[in-house]
C-alpha positions in Angstrom: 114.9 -106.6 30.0 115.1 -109.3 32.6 115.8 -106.1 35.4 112.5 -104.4 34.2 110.1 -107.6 34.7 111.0 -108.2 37.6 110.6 -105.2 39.0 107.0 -105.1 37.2 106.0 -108.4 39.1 107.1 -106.7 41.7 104.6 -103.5 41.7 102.2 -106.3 40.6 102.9 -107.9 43.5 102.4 -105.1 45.5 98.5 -105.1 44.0 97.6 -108.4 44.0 96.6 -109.0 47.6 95.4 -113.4 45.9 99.4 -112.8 44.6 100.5 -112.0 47.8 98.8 -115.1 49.6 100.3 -117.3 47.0 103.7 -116.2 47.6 103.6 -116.1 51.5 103.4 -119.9 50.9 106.1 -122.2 51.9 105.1 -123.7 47.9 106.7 -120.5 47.1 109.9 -120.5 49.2 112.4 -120.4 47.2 113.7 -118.8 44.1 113.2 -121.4 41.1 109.3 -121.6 42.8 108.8 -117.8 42.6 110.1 -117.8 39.0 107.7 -120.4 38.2 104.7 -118.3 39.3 106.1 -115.0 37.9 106.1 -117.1 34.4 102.3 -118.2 35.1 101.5 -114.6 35.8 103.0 -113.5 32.3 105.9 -112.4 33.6 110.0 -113.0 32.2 111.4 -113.7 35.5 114.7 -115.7 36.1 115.4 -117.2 39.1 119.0 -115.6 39.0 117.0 -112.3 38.7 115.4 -112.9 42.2 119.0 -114.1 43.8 120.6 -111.0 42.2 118.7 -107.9 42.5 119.1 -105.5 45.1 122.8 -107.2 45.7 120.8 -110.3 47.3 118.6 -108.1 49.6 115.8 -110.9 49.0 117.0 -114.0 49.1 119.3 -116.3 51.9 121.5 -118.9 50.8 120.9 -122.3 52.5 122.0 -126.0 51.5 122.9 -125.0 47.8 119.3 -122.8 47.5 118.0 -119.4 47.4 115.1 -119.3 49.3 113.0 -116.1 49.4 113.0 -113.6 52.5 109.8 -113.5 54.3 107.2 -110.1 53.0 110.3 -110.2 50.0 108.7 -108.0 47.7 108.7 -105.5 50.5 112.9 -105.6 50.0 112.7 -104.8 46.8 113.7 -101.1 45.8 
């Protein structure tokens, strides 16, 4: 369940130019953030989700956080 609503924020994403603008925000750097507006936007999405789909493809490990790859949903397969 968690796999498939991420990957439908994803394509939302993806068609959401005002969605896009949010999340090329540093406000939505890093993983716990992105959650957070995935959950406003209706959407069942973990932060462990983010960190480990596509084997980590979207995120980069810095000081004990995740934070998002620039474009991220971009990554995503």
């Amino acid at each position: 369940m968690a796999e498939h609503s991420l990957v439908a924020f994803i394509a939302a994403i993806r068609q959401d130019p005002a969605l896009q603008e949010r999340l090329s925000t540093t406000a939505a750097a890093d993983a716990d953030e992105v959650a957070a507006i995935a959950r406003e936007s209706g959407f069942s999405v973990r932060p462990d989700d983010l960190v480990t789909h596509a084997n980590g493809a979207l995120v980069e490990y810095q000081d004990e956080d995740w934070f998002l790859k620039p474009l991220w949903w971009q990554l995503a397969n």
